[in-house]
N, C-alpha and C positions, 0 to 999 in steps of 0.2 A: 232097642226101644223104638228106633224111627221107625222098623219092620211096621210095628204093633199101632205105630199112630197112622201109616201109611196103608194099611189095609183098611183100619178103620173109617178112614178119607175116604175108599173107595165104595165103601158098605152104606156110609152116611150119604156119599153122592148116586148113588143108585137110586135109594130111599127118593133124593130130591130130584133124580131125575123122573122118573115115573111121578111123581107128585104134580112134576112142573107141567109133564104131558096130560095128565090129565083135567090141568087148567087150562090148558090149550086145546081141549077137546072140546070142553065146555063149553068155554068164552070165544075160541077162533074159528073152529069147523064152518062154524055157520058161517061166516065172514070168508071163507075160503072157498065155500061152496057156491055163495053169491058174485064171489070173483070170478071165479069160471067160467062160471053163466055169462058175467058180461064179456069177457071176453073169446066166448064161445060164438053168442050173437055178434060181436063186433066182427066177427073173422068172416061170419056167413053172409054182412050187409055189404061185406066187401069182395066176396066173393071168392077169399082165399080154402083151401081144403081145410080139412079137419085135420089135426094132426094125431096122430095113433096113440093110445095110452097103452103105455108100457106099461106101469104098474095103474091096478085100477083104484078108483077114490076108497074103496071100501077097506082095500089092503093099506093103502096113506095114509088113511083116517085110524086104525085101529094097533094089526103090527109095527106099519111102519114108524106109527106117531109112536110108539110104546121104546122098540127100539132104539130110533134116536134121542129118547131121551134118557133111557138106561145107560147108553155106550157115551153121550156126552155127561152124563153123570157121574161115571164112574173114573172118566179122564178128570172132568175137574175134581174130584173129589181125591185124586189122589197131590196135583197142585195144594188142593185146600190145606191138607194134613201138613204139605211144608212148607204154607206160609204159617201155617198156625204153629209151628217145632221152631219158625223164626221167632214171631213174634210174643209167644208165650218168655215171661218174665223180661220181657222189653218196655213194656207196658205198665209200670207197676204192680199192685200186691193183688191183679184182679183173678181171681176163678177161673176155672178152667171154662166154664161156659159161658162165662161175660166173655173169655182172651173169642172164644168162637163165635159170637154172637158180634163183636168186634169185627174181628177178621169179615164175615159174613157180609157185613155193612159195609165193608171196604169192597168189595167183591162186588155187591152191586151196584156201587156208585161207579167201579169202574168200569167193570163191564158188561153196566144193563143201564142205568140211569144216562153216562157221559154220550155212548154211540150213538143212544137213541133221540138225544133234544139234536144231536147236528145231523144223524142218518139214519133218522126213523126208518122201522121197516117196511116194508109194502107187499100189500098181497099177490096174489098171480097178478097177470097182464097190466101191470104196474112197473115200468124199466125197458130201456132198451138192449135187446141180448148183447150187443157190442159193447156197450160200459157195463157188463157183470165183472167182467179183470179188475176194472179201474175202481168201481164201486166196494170191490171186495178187499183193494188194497187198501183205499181209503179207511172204511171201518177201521180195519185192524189196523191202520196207524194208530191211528184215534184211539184205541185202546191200547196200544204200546206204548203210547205217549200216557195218558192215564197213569197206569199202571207206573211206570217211570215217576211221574208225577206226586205219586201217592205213598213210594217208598222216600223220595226224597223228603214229603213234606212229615214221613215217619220220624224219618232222622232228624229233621230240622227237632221235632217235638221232643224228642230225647233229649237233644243239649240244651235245648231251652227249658224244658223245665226243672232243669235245675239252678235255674237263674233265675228265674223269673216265676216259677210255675208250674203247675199241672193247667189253671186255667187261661195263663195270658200266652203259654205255650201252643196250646189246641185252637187261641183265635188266632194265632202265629202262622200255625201249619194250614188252617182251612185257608184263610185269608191266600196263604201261596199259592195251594191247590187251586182253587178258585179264579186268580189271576192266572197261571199255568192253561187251566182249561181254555180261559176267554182267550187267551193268545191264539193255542192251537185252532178253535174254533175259529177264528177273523182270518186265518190262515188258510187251510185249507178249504179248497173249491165247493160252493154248494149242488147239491145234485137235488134236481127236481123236475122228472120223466112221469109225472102223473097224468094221465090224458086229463082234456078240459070238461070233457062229459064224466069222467071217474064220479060216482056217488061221493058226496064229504064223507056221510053220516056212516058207512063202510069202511072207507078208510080211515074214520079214528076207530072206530069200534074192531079194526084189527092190531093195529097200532095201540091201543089201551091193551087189547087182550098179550100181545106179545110184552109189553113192558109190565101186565099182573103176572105172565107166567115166570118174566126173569125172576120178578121178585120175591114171587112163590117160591120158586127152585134156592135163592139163596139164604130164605129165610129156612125153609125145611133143610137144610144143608149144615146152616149153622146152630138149629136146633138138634138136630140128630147127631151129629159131630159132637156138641158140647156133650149130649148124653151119653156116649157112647165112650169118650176118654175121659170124663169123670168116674168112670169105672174102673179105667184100665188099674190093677192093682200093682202093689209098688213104685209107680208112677211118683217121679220129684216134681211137682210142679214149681218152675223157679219163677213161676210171679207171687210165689207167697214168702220170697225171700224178701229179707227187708235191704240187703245192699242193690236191689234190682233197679232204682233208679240209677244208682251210684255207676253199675255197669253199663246199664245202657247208656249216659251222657259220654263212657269214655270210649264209646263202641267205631 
């Protein structure tokens, strides 16, 4: 059975990958293309060479955009399928496309909503190549810590709502979350390589586009997931059991 929910992860993150690129063609192209630009004139006022395009924009903009996001769709999507074999019937008597639609939302709070308020992303000629290591380890702390954050404040929400709640459990868990996040966030170093001439009105309009596409991709993720194992036949879904609280407070 996990086969059957695991391929379908990967079929539904395809779906959301290709989705998400295509909101990234839309809403960022343009903002990626005007980064260039400046940074193409900034290299020439300074009299540095051009440097070679390996691949050209037209291949970036179309296969490449397409690819990367089928092959990261299909990685997370197959994640997706086993958080969602966790959390299905952990969660009370909900559906199989609320448990996904659920999940989905956890997915982008951790990692599209959290990286982006402390490590928004930036277009070309935005960062210095020497902190691309540090920049890159940073993120994905931030999202490991997330992630960490979020199954904990899971659990916390199990044992409490059987004490207390379905609703005084979930201002329990956010409320942790929340605090969790403002720690890691006061903690770790802020990074801000933005030149002082950078346009604003570009750098949010890239910055919005990347944080519509997360959110695209995790919503078509968890819509197509939900539809796609609402099908799967002989399927037990154990959130429709009714000792499903009972188990997860003793989990």
């Amino acid at each position: 059975m996990v086969g059957q929910l695991l391929w379908r992860g990967m079929l539904a993150g395809l779906i959301a990958g290709l989705f998400a690129a295509g909101i990234a063609f839309v809403a960022g192209e343009g903002s990626v293309d005007r980064a260039i630009a400046f940074e193409s004139a900034a290299a020439q006022a300074a009299g540095e060479p051009e440097e070679p395009e390996i691949v050209s924009r037209e291949v970036q903009r179309s296969v490449g955009l397409a690819t990367a996001g089928a092959l990261y769709g299909v990685g997370l999507g197959g994640f997706f399928a086993l958080a969602f074999a966790f959390v299905n019937g952990r969660v009370g008597r909900l559906e199989p496309r609320a448990v996904a639609a659920l999940v989905a939302l956890a997915g982008f709070l951790v990692m599209g909503l959290a990286p982006w308020f402390k490590y928004p992303p930036n277009p070309p000629s935005v960062g210095q190549p020497d902190t691309i290591g540090l920049r890159t380890q940073l993120y994905f702390g931030l999202v490991v810590w997330s992630a960490l954050t979020a199954i904990v404040a899971s659990l916390v929400y199990g044992r409490a709502a059987a004490r207390i709640g379905g609703w005084g459990a979930g201002l329990l868990a956010v409320a942790l979350a929340l605090v969790s996040y403002a720690v890691a966030a006061a903690v770790l170093p802020p990074i801000n390589e933005v030149p002082e001439n950078f346009p604003a009105d570009l750098l949010w309009r890239f910055r919005v586009a990347s944080l519509g596409a997360q959110a695209g991709f995790w919503a078509a993720l968890g819509l197509a997931y939900g539809a796609l194992v609402a099908r799967l036949p002989g399927f037990d879904f154990a959130s429709r059991r009714a000792d499903a609280p009972a188990r997860y407070a003793a989990f």
